[in-house]
N, C-alpha and C positions, 0 to 999 in steps of 0.2 A: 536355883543355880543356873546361870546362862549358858547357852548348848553354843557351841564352834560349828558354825555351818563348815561342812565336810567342800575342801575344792578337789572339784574332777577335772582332769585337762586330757580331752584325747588328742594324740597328735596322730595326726594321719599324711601318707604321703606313698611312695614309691619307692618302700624299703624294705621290699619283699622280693630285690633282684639284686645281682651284685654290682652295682654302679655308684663308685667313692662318695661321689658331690649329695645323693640321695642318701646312703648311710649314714653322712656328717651332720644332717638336717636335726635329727630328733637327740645327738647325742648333747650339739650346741645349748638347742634349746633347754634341756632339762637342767644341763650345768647353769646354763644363768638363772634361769626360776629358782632353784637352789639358792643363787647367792642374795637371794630376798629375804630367807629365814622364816619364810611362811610354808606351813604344810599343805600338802599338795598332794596330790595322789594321781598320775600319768599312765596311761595306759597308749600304749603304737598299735594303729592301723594298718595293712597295706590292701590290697584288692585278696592275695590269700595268705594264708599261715606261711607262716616262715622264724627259721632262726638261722639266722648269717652271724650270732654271735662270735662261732670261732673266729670270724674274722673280722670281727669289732663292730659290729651292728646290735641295733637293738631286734629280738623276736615278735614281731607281729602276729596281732589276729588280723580274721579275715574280714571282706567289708559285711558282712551278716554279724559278726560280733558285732561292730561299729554301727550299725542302725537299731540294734537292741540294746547298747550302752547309750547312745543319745534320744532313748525310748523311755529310759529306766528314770525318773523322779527323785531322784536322791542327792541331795547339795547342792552346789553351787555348779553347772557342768561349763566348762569352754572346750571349746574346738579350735584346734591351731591347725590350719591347711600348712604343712612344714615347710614349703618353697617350692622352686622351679616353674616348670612350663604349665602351670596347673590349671590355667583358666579356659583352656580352649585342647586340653588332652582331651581325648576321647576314649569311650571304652574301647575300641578297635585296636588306636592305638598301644593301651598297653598289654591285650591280650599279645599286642607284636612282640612284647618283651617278654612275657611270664609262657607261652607256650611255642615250642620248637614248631612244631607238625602248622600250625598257621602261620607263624613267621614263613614254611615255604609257599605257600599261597600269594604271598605278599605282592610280587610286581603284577600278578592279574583281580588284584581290587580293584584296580578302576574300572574293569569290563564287567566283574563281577557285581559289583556296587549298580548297576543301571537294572540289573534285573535283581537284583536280592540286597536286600538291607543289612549290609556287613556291620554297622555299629551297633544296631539292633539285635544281630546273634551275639556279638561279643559281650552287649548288655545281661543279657540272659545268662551265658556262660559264664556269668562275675558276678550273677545274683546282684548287680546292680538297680538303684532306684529313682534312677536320678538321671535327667539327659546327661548331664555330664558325670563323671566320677570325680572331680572334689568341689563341683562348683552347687552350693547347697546353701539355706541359711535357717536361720532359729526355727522361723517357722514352719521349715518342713517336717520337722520334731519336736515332741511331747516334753522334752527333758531337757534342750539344751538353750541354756542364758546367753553366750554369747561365741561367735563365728570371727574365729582371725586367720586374716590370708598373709602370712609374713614370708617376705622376701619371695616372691610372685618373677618370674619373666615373662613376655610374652612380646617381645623386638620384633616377632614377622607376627603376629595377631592379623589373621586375616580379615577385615570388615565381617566379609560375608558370612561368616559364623553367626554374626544376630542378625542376618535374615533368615537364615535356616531355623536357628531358636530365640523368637520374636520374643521370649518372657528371660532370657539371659543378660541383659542390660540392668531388667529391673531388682532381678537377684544379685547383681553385683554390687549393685547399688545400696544395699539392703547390708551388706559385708559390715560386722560393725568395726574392724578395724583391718586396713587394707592397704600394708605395705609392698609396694616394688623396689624392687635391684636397679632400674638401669634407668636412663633418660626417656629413651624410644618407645619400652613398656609403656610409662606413665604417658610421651605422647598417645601414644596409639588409642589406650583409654579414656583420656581426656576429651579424643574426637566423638568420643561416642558418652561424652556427659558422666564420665562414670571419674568421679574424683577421689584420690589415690595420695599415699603420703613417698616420698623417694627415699631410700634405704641404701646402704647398702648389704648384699647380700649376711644371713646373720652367721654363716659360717666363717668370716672373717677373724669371727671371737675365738678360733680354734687356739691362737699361741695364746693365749692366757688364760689357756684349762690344761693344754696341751704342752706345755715349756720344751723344750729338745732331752730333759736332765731326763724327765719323767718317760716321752718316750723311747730312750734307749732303753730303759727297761721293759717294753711291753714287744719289740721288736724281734724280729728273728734273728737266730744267729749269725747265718749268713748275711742279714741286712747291717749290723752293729759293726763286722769284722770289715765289710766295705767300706762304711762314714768313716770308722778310725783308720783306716787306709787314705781315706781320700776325700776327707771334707772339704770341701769348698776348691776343689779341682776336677770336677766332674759337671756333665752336663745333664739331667734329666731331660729324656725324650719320651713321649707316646703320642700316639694319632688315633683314631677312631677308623674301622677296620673300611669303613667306606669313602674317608678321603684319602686312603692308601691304596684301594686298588687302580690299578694299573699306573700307578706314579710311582713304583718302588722304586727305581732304576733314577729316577728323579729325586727321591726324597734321599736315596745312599752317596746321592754324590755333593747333595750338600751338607752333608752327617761328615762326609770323609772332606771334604773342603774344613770345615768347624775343627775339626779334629787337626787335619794338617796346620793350620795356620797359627793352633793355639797350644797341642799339643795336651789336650783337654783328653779324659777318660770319658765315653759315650757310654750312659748308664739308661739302656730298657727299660721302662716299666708299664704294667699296663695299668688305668685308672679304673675303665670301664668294662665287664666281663660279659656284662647283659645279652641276652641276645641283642642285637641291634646296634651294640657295642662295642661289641671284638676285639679290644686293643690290641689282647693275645696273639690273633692270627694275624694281626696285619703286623707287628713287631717279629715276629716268626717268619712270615716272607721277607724283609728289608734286612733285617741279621746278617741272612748269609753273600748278599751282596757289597759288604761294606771292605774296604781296602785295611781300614784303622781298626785297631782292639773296641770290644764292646762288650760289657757287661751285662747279661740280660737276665733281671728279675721275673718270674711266671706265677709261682706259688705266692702271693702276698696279700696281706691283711689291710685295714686303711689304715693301720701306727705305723709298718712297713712304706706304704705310698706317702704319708705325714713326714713322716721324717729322710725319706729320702728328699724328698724336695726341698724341706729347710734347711737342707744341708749341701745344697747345689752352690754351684755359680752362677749358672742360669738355667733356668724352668724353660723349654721351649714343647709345644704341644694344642692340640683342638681344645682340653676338657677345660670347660668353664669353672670348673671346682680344683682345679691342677694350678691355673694363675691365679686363683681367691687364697690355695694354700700358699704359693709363692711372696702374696701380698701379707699374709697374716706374717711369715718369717722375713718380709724385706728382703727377698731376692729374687733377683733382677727375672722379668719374664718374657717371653715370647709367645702369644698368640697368633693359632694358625688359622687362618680361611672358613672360621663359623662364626657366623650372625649374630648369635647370643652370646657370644665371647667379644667380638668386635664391640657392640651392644655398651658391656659393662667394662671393657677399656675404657672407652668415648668419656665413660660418664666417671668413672673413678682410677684409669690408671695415670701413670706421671708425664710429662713431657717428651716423647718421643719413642717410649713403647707403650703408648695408647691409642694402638688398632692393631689391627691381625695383620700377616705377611702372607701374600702368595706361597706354593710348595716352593715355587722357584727364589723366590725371596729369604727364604730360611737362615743362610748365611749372614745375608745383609742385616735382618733381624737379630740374627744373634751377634754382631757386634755393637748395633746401637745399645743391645742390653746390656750388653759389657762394659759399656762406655756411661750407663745411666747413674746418675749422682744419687750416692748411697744417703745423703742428708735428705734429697726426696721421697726417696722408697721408703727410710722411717718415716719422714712427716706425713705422707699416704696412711702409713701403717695407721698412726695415733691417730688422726683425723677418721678413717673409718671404722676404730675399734669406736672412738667416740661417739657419733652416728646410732651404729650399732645397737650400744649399750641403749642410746636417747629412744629408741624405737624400744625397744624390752623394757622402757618403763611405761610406754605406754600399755602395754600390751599389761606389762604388770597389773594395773589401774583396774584391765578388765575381766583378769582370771581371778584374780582374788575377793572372793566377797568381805564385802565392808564391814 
């Protein structure tokens, strides 16, 4: 009788903090390997244990599980790197993100860094094995068939990274399958010999696991009694706690401009909680400055941040995973003044809100979005769910054994 080689897929990534666009990575990917009908057996990484389930994350082991599971000899194994900025993270940086007490160390690493090797301790403290933390391949492990980088950014890749790690070119290179998000990624790689397929991001696929029906029922009370109040007349706003300081006073008067001009409900939320992140505190100081009503959400899950924004008028905000959800529901967005959001407009958003706006720009941005042809925001939509999908069959091809 013939034996079913057993498929293992670990997904690994930075889903061990509370930051939306990283929670969305592993929930996407499992729902599509699902809709193969092959069995499969998934287990989540992050650098340590965690479960952010309550708020709709999957629970992670820590990366010592993760170097013992792609140790272990048992069926068929793949490794999915689940997306983002992965290929040039450092351990440093996300020890910034997972502990408070070094995040306040933070603005004296560069003076630090010349007499003590800050990547170095934070490799240690992460029981890390590897220069980098997801940049790894078959052969550094006993157990694992096949290595995928899906949906990768890396728009500011700074060269100099492979001169500092002279054997990082050839491990990327070695990736057996190695999708990017944006155009400027793929440039940047390309300079450096290293050939890459263009994607777009795979959490796009969120409306068609995700429909609006399904998540009003996973949603909180207080978020369901607001949509039915005010669908499709309200504006979603959030910023990232370091492009708001000291521009609050700035960012409230073009909130209250949007508001006066359209008579719009200014709905808070924050995306990202992370240390590093803050949406919290910087939506917290701009609040109480605004002339116009504001609604502001604090306590919220990512079915809460999902479905507020599919149910906007317009999406305006930094998080690169806030306009990917805007796109997944065809509504209308605005990107604010970061690189890897500017980045993945350029390369997939529609005619005339495809790039970021200045803080001071805000207003101007959110009427082009209001004025954007909703026949393009679908045809965006199908076009990169389609993409999408064509990238998950590849990938398909290499997690399942034959």
């Amino acid at each position: 009788m013939a034996t079913t080689t057993k498929n293992n897929i670990l997904i690994i990534g930075a889903f061990d903090r509370y930051n939306y666009g990283d929670l969305l990575f592993p929930l996407v990917i499992e729902a599509q390997l699902k809709t193969y009908g092959q069995p499969f057996e998934a287990s989540y990484f992050g650098l340590v244990k965690s479960d952010l389930s309550a708020l709709g994350g999957k629970p992670t082991e820590d990366i010592r599980a993760f170097y013992r599971k792609c140790n272990e000899e048992a069926g068929h194994t793949s490794v999915i790197v689940a997306g983002g900025e992965a290929v040039a993270v450092t351990w440093s940086s996300l020890l910034l993100a997972l502990n408070s007490l070094y995040k306040r160390t933070h603005r004296f690493h560069g003076r630090i860094n010349k007499v003590f090797d800050l990547n170095a301790f934070a490799k240690r403290a992460l029981h890390g094995k590897t220069d980098l933390p997801f940049v790894f391949t078959k052969s550094d492990f006993k157990g694992v068939d096949r290595v995928i980088f899906n949906s990768l950014g890396g728009s500011e890749l700074n060269p100099a990274i492979f001169d500092q790690l002279p054997g990082l070119r050839d491990k990327l290179r070695q990736i057996d399958y190695f999708a990017v998000r944006d155009e400027a990624t793929q440039r940047n790689l390309t300079a450096q010999e290293v050939q890459t397929h263009l994607y777009p991001d795979s959490a796009i696929l969120m409306s068609t696991f995700y429909p609006t029906t399904l998540l009003a029922e996973q949603v909180s009370p207080a978020v369901r009694q607001y949509v039915a109040a005010k669908r499709g007349t309200y504006v979603f706003f959030q910023i990232k706690n370091n492009h708001a300081k000291n521009n609050e006073q700035r960012i409230a008067q073009q909130l209250d401009l949007i508001a006066a001009q359209t008579g719009m409900d200014l709905c808070f939320c924050p995306i990202g909680k992370a240390l590093n992140h803050d949406d919290h505190l910087a939506l917290g100081r701009i609040a109480p400055l605004l002339k116009h009503p504001c609604t502001v959400f604090d306590e919220v899950g990512i079915w809460d941040i999902m479905y507020l924004i599919a149910n906007a008028r317009v999406y305006i905000g930094t998080s690169l995973h806030g306009a990917i959800t805007a796109m997944s529901y065809a509504v209308p967005y605005v990107g604010v003044a970061v690189p890897k959001l500017h980045s993945y407009l350029q390369t997939w958003g529609i005619a005339g809100i495809n790039r970021t706006v200045a803080l001071d720009g805000l207003s101007e941005g959110f009427q082009r979005a209001l004025n954007a042809d909703q026949a393009a925001l679908d045809e965006s939509r199908s076009k990169q769910l389609a993409a999408a999908q064509a990238s998950f069959s590849r990938i398909r091809q290499l997690v399942f054994a034959s």
